[in-house]
C-alpha positions in Angstrom: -66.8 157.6 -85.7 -64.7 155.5 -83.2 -63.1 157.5 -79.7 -59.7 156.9 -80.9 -60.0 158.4 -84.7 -62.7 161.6 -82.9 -59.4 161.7 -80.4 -57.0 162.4 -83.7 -58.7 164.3 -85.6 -59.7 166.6 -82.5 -55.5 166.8 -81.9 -55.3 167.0 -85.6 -57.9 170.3 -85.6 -56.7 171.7 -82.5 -53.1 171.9 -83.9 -54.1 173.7 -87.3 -56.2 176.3 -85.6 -53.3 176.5 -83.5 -50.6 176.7 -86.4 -52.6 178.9 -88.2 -50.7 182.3 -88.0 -51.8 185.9 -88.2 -51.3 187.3 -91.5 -48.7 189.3 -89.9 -46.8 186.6 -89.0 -47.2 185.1 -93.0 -45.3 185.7 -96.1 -45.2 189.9 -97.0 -48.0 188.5 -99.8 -50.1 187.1 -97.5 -50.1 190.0 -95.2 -50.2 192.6 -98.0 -53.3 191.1 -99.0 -54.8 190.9 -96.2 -54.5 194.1 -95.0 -56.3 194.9 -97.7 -59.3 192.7 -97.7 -60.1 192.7 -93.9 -60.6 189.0 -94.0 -62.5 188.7 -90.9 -65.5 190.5 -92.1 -65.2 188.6 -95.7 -65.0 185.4 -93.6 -67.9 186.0 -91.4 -69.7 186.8 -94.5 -70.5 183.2 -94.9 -72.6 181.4 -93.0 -70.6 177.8 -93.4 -73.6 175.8 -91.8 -75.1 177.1 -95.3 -73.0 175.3 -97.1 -73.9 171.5 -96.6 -76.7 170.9 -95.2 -78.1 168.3 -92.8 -79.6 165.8 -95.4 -76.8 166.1 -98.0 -74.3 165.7 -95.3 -76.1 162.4 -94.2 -76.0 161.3 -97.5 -72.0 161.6 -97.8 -71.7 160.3 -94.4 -74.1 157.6 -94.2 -75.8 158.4 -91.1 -78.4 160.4 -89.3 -76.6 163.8 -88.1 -78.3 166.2 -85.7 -78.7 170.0 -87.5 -75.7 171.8 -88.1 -74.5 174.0 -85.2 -72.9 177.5 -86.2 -69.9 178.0 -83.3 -69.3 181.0 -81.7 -66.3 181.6 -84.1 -68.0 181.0 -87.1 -67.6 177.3 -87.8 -69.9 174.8 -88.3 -69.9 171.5 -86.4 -72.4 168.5 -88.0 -72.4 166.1 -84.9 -74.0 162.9 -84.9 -77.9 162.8 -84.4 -78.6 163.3 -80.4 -74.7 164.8 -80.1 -74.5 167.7 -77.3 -70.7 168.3 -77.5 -67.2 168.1 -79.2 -67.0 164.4 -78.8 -70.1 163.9 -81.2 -68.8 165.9 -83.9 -68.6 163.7 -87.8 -67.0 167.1 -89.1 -66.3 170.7 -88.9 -66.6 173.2 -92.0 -64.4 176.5 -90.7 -62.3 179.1 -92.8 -58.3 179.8 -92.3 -57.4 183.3 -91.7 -54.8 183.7 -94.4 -55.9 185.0 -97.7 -53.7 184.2 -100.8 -53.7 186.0 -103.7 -53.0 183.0 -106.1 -52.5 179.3 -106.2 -48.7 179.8 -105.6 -49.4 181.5 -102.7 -51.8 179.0 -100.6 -49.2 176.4 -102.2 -46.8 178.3 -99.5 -49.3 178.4 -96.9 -49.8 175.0 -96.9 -46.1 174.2 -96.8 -45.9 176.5 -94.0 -48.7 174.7 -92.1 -47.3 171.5 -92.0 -43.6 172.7 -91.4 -45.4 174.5 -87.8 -47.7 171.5 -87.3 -44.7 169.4 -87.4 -42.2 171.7 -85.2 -45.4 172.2 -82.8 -45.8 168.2 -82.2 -41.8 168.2 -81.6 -41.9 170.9 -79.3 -44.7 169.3 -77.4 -42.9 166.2 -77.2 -45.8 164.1 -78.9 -44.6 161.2 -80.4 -47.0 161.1 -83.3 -45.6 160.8 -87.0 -45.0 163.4 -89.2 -47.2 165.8 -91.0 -47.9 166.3 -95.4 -49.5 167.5 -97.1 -50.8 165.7 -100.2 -52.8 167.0 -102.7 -56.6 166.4 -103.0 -56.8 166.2 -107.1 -60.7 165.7 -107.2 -61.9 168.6 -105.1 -62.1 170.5 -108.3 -59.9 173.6 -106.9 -56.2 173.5 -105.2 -56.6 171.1 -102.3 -54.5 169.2 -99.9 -55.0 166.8 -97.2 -53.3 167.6 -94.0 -54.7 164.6 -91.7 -56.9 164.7 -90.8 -58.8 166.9 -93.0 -58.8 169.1 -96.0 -57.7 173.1 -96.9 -59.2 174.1 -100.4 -58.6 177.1 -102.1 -61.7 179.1 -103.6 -61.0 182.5 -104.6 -58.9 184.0 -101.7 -60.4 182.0 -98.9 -58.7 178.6 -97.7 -61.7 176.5 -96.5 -61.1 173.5 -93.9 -63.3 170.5 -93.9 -62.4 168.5 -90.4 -63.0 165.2 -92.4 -60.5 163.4 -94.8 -60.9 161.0 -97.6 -63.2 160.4 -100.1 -65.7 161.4 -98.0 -64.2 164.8 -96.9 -63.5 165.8 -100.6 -67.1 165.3 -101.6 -68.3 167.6 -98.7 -66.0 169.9 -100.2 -67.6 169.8 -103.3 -70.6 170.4 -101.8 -69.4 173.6 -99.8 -67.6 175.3 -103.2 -70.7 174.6 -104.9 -72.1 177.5 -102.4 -69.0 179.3 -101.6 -68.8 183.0 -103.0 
């Protein structure tokens, strides 16, 4: 993967995780719901470096990968093969902390998302273009593609896949196969 797209989707990354609000902060649905589930503990349930591994991930990718690393926080980074740090990293596999109850909702969400992403950039004076979302029709469940990656919906959990395109949906695949 080149400096300059590893650069983008790093920015890209940083600003979802950064967008991504509390439930509290959500629609009343959103929050309802998650009140109820305590979506932390569901989250963590999941090991996502469980999900894809190593050799199925090379063969999406193409290339030799180094292990899957489970972060701190729960995701999983698959860096290239000898990568030590952020800079190596092909994709990440991580969970969003909202939890919708229905397609409806997580269509919100996403609409949300990219309405913060954009207002975020704004604010932050980056002169980058403007955020969509499209939708990811061969995931196999609701999915969009908010450059430069992927939120799916499974269930009540919204799965991010640090990876776009072809490639990106067919890790998805891979993880949904696996996901609970």
């Amino acid at each position: 993967m080149s400096r300059m797209l590893l650069r983008g989707i790093t920015a890209g990354l940083v600003v979802l995780m950064a967008c991504d609000k509390p439930a509290a902060d959500s629609s009343p649905a959103v929050a309802e719901s998650s009140a109820q589930a305590t979506p932390v503990a569901r989250a963590a349930a999941v090991d996502l470096c469980s999900l894809v591994t190593e050799a199925e991930a090379e063969g999406i990718l193409g290339k030799s990968l180094a292990a899957p690393q489970k972060q701190r926080g729960g995701d999983c980074w698959y860096m290239k093969e000898g990568g030590s740090d952020f800079g190596d990293v092909e994709f990440i596999l991580s969970f969003i902390s909202a939890y919708p109850r229905s397609e409806a909702e997580f269509h919100s969400f996403v609409a949300e998302q990219v309405k913060d992403m954009n207002e975020s950039m704004k604010k932050a004076g980056v002169g980058m273009a403007q955020y969509t979302a499209e939708p990811a029709r061969d995931v196999g469940a609701p999915a969009y593609f908010i450059d430069p990656g992927l939120y799916v919906l499974k269930g009540n959990r919204i799965l991010a896949v640090g990876l776009g395109g072809t490639k990106g949906v067919e890790i998805a695949k891979v993880a949904l196969a696996r996901l609970p």
